[in-house]
C-alpha positions, 0 to 999 in steps of 0.5 A: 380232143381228138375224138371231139376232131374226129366227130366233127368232121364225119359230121362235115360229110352229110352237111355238104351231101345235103347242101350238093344236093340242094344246089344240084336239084336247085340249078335243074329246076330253075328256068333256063337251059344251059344248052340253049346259053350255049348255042344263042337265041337263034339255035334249033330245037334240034340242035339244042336237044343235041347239046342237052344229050351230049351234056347228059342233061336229057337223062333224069334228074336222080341219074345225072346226080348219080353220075356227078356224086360218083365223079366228086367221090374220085375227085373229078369237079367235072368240065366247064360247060362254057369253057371248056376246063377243068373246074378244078383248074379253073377254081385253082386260077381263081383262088388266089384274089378271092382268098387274099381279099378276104384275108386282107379284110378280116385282118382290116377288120380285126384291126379296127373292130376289136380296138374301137369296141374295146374303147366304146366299152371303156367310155360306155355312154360317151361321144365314142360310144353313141358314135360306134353305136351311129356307125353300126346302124351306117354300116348295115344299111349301106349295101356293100357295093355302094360303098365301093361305087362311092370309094372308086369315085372319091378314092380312084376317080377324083384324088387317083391315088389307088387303081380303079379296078383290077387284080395284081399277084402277089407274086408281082409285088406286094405293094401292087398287090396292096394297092389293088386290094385296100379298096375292094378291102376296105368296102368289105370291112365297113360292114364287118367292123360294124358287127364285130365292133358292136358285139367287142363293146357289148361283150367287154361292157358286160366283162367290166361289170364283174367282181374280178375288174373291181379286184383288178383295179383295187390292187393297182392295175392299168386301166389298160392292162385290165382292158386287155387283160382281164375284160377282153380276154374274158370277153373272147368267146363271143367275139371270136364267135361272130368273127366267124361269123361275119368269115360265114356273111364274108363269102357272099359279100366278096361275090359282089365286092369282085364283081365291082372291082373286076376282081377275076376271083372266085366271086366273079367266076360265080357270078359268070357261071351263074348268068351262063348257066354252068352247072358243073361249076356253080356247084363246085364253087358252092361245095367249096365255099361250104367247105370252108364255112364248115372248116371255119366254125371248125376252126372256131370251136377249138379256138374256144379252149385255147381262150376258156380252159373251162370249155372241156370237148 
């Protein structure tokens, strides 16, 4: 197990080597130039041309990726080119909001997807599951920033029972910070609970087929307690493997979901860095995103012993 641990984090290492140096090359072939961002439309070329040798951007492409790679390896994410911080600071004071929609959402999602999924498989072929099934086709072809866009105007415009946009700390008190993040929440989990409800039903409808159903329910047991007991938890594996999955689609989706709400999160930060042209911090924020996708499947991998004991690492 814990030579199992070991490997997959060294194999952590060349997948975000590989990934920093895709987003590094990425963001200096791409049109655009931070410097000319910086100073206007109505900047000189020499003023420019200042700029650029200032920011190191006027040496070649593998020298400035020498520079960056040996700042990262002592732990420096560089300066903001714009704002003229830390981006490590900057990610630190961006962090929160992000980190707390998506876990607002996974847990809405969990709560929903597995029960509903759960229950289709049960009636499978009844009004439940045609209309799971119905739903699943809704929520993949509804981009996720309609949803908001309609959810403000219902939820917030017309009824005004929840704020329209903005963030509230946790530390400012649970209920305002519920109250900001149920919508932005419950856009995201639409999409999700259409995925992972689809594969729970899919999953446990396959599990209720087995010889060890047929045995539960001929000594006596609820319909209930073999649901769970003995489908489900049969039936984890490949659940658990696409709730990780829908963590991985989870990371793009917050990037708009913020942008929507005027969330100042992460996906936000993304979003302005992107536009202004900020180098350093596209690729922090991209790094750290990957790190936590590696550390999720991670995460995934050792939760399957924990739900098979069959499954030897």
């Amino acid at each position: 197990m814990f030579a199992f641990l070991l490997r997959r984090i060294a194999a952590t290492l060349p997948v975000l080597v590989i990934v920093a140096l895709i987003v590094f090359l990425m963001l200096r072939l791409a049109p655009g130039d931070p410097a000319a961002a910086i100073l206007g439309d109505n900047a000189s070329s020499s003023a420019i041309k200042g700029v650029r040798t200032e920011l190191g951007l006027e040496q070649t492409i593998p020298v400035q990726f020498f520079h960056w790679s040996a700042r990262l390896l002592r732990g420096d994410l560089g300066e903001s080119y714009f704002l003229k911080q830390s981006v490590a600071s900057l990610i630190g004071q961006r962090i929160q909001p992000t980190l707390s929609l998506a876990a607002l959402t996974l847990v809405l999602t969990v709560l929903i997807a597995v029960p509903l999924g759960v229950l289709a498989a049960w009636r499978h072929g009844g009004w439940l599951d045609r209309a799971l099934m119905g739903f699943s086709v809704l929520g993949f072809s509804i981009p996720a920033f309609v949803i908001g866009y309609v959810l403000i105007w219902a939820v917030s415009l017309k009824a005004g029972w929840l704020p329209v946009q903005g963030y509230a700390r946790l530390d400012q008190g649970l209920l305002p910070w519920l109250r900001h993040l149920i919508l932005p929440a419950v856009t995201l989990s639409i999409i999700y609970v259409a995925l992972i409800a689809r594969v729970t039903r899919a999953a446990v409808a396959e599990a209720m087929t087995e010889d060890y159903i047929r045995t539960a329910r001929a000594k006596g047991v609820s319909e209930a307690r073999v649901l769970v007991r003995h489908a489900l938890a049969n039936a984890a594996v490949p659940i658990v493997t696409v709730i990780g999955i829908g963590i991985a689609l989870l990371i793009g989706g917050v990037v708009v979901t913020e942008t929507v709400f005027a969330i100042p999160g992460l996906g936000q930060l993304t979003v302005d860095a992107v536009l202004s042209r900020d180098y350093p911090l596209i690729q922090a924020i991209t790094l750290f995103f990957s790190f936590l996708y590696v550390l999720v499947n991670l995460l995934v991998d050792l939760s399957y012993l924990a739900l098979d004991p069959r499954i030897r690492y």
